[in-house]
C-alpha positions as CSV (number, residue, x, y, z in Angstrom):
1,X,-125.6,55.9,-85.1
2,X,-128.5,53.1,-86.6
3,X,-130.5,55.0,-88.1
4,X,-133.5,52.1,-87.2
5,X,-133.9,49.1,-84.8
6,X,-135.1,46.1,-85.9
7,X,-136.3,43.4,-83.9
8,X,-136.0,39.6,-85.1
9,X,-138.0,36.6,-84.1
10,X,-135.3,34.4,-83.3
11,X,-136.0,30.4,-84.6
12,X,-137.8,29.1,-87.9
13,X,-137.9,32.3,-89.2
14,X,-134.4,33.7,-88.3
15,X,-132.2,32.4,-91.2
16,X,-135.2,33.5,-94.0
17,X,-135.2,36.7,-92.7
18,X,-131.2,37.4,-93.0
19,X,-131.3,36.0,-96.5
20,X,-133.9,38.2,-97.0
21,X,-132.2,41.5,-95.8
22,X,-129.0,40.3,-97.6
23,X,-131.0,39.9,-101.1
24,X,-132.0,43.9,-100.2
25,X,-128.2,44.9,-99.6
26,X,-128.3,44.5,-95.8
27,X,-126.2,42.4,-94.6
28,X,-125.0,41.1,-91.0
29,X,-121.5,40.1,-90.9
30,X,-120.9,36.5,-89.5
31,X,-118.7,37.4,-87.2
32,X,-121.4,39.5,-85.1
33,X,-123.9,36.8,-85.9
34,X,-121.9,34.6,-84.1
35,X,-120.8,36.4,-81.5
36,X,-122.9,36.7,-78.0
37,X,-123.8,40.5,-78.2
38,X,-128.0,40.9,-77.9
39,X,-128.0,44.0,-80.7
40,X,-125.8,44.2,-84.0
41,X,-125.4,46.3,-86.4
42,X,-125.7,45.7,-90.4
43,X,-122.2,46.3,-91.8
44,X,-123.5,49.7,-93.5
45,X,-124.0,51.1,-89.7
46,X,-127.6,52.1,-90.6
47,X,-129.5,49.2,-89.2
48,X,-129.2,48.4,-85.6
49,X,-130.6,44.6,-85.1
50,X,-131.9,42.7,-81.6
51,X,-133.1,39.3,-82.0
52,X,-135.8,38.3,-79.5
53,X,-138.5,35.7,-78.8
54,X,-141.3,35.8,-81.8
55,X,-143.5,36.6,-79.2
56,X,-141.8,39.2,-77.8
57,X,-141.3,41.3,-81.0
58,X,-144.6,43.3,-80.8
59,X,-144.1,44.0,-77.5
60,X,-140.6,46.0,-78.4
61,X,-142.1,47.4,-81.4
62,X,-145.7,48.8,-79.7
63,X,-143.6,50.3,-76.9
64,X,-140.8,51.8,-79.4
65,X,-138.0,49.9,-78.0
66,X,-137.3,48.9,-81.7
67,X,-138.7,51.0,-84.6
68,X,-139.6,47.4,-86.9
69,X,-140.0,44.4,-86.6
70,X,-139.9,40.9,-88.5
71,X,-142.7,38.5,-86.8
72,X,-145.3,36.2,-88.2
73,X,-148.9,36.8,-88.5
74,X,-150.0,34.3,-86.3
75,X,-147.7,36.3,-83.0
76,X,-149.4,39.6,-84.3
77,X,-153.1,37.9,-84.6
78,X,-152.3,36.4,-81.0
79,X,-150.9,39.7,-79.7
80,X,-153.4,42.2,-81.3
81,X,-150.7,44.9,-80.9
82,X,-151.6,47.9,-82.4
83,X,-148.7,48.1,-85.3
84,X,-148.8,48.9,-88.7
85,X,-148.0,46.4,-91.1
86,X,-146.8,47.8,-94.3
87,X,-145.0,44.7,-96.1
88,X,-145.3,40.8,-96.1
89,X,-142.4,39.2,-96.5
90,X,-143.4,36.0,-98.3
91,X,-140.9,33.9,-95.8
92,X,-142.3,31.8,-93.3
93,X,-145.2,30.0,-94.6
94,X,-147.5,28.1,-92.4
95,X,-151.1,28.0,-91.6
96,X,-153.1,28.5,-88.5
97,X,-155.1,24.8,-88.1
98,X,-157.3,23.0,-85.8
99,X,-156.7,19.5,-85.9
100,X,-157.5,16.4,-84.4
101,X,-157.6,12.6,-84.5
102,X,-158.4,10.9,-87.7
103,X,-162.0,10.3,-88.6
104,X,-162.7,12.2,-85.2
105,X,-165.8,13.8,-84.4
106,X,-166.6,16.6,-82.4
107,X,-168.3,16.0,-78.9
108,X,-171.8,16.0,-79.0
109,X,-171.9,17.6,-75.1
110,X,-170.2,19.8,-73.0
111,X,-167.4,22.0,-73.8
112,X,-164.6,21.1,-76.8
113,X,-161.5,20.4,-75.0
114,X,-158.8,22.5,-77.3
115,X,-154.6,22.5,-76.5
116,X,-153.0,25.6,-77.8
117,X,-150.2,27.8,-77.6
118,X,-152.6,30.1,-79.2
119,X,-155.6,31.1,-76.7
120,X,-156.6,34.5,-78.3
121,X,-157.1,33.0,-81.6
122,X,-158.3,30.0,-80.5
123,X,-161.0,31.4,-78.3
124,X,-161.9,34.5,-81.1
125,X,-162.5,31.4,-83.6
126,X,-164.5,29.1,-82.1
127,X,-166.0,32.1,-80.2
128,X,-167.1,33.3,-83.6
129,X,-168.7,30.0,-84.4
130,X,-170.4,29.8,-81.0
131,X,-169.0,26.5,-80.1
132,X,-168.0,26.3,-76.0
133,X,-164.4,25.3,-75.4
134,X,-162.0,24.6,-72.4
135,X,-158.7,25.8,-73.6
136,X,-155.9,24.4,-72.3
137,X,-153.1,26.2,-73.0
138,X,-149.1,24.3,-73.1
139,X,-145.7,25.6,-74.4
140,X,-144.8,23.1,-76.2
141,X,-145.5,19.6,-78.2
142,X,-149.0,20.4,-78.5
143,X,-149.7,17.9,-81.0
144,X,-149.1,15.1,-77.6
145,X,-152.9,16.7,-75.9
146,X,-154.8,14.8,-77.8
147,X,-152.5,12.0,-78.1
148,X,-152.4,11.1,-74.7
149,X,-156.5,12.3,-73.7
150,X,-155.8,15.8,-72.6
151,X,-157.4,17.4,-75.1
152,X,-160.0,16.6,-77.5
153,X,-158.4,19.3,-80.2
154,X,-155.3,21.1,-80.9
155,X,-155.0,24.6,-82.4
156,X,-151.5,25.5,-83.7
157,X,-149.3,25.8,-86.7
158,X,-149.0,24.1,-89.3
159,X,-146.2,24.0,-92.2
160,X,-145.9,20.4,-93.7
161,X,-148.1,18.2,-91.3
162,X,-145.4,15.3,-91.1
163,X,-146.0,15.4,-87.1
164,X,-149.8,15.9,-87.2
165,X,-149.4,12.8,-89.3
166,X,-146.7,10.7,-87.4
167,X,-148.9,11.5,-84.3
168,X,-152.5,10.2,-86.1
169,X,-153.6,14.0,-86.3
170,X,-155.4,15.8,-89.0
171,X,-155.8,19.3,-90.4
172,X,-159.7,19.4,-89.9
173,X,-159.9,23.6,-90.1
174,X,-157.5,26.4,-91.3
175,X,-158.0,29.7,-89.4
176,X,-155.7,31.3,-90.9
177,X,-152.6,31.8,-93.1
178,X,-149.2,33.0,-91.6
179,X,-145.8,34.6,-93.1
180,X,-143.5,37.1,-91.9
181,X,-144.8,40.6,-91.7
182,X,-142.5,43.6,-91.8
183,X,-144.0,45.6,-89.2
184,X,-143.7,49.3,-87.7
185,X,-144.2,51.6,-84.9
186,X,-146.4,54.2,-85.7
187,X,-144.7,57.0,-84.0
188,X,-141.5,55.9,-85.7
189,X,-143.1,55.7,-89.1
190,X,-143.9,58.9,-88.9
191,X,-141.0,60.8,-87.3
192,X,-138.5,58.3,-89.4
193,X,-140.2,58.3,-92.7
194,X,-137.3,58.6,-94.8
195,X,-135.3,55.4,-93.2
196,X,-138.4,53.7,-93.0
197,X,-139.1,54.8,-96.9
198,X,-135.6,53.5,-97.4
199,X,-136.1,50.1,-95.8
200,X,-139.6,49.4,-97.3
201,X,-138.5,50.0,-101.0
202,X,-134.4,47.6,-100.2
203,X,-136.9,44.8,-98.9
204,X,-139.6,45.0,-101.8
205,X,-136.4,45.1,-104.0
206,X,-134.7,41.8,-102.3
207,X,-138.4,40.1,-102.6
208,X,-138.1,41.0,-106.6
209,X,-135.0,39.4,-106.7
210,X,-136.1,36.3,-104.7
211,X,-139.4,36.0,-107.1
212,X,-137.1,36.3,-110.1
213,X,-134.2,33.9,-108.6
């Protein structure tokens, strides 16, 4: 029987994470990786492993579904989920950014017109700065809003800027910087110290090793 469940955001982040969990002597056979079961098990039998939507991994996590959790900080900044976040990863890099059109200025009247996939943050930011905005909020190729006159803004990530570039956007403002977060349920970091103990110290090792690689 796993001794924990781990939820994984599935995508960008996905491959980083099992290299990670391999450097710290976890490791996922390819076999199970490959095959079309939604939870594996690490090879040891002491981690059980679902891999979900990024998004979704707070939610499993906050209602104990999963005991951890590997997600960015811009899904737990979006979710506010009340987790405890004892380890970043260093995987995952990106920032948080509002961009725009080149040489752009802001609207002098009304409300800023801002695309996101990110309305939390982006409404606690400019919020914060008192600035009124219509958010508009889309799934997918935000970077096309302001492109094509829907928006006058975008908020979203951010990791090289080649498509903010290819698409005449720039970075104008960083909210925030992102990586992968190991993240725990609170009832389950209490009642599973010692696995969680054991998890924490195999991951800070594999970062050591990464650092030093």
């Amino acid at each position: 029987m796993p001794e924990l469940t781990i939820a994984v955001g599935k995508g960008r982040m996905q491959d980083e994470t099992l290299e990670l969990l391999a450097r710290s002597g976890v490791s996922v056979s390819r076999s199970a990786l490959k095959s079309r079961r939604l939870a594996i098990e690490d090879e040891s039998g002491a981690y059980r492993f679902v891999f979900v939507k990024p998004s979704d991994v707070p939610v499993y996590v906050e209602h104990g579904i999963a005991d951890c959790g590997v997600v960015g900080r811009d899904v737990l900044l979006e979710s506010a989920a009340d987790l405890l976040q004892p380890l970043d990863l260093r995987i995952g890099f990106c920032r948080i950014a509002v961009a725009t059109h080149a040489g752009q200025s802001r609207p002098v009247t009304g409300a800023l017109r801002v695309a996101t996939k990110y309305p939390q943050i982006t409404a606690a930011h400019f919020g914060a700065r008192g600035v009124p905005v219509e958010i508009i909020e889309l799934s997918g190729s935000v970077e096309l809003a302001p492109v094509l006159g829907l928006a006058d803004c975008i908020v979203d990530l951010v990791e090289t800027g080649r498509t903010l570039s290819e698409n005449g956007l720039e970075v104008v403002e960083v909210i925030a910087e992102s990586s992968a977060r190991l993240v725990v349920n609170r009832a389950s970091y209490q009642l599973k110290a010692t696995a969680v103990s054991r998890l924490l110290e195999a991951l800070s090792r594999g970062l050591g090793k990464g650092v030093a690689g």
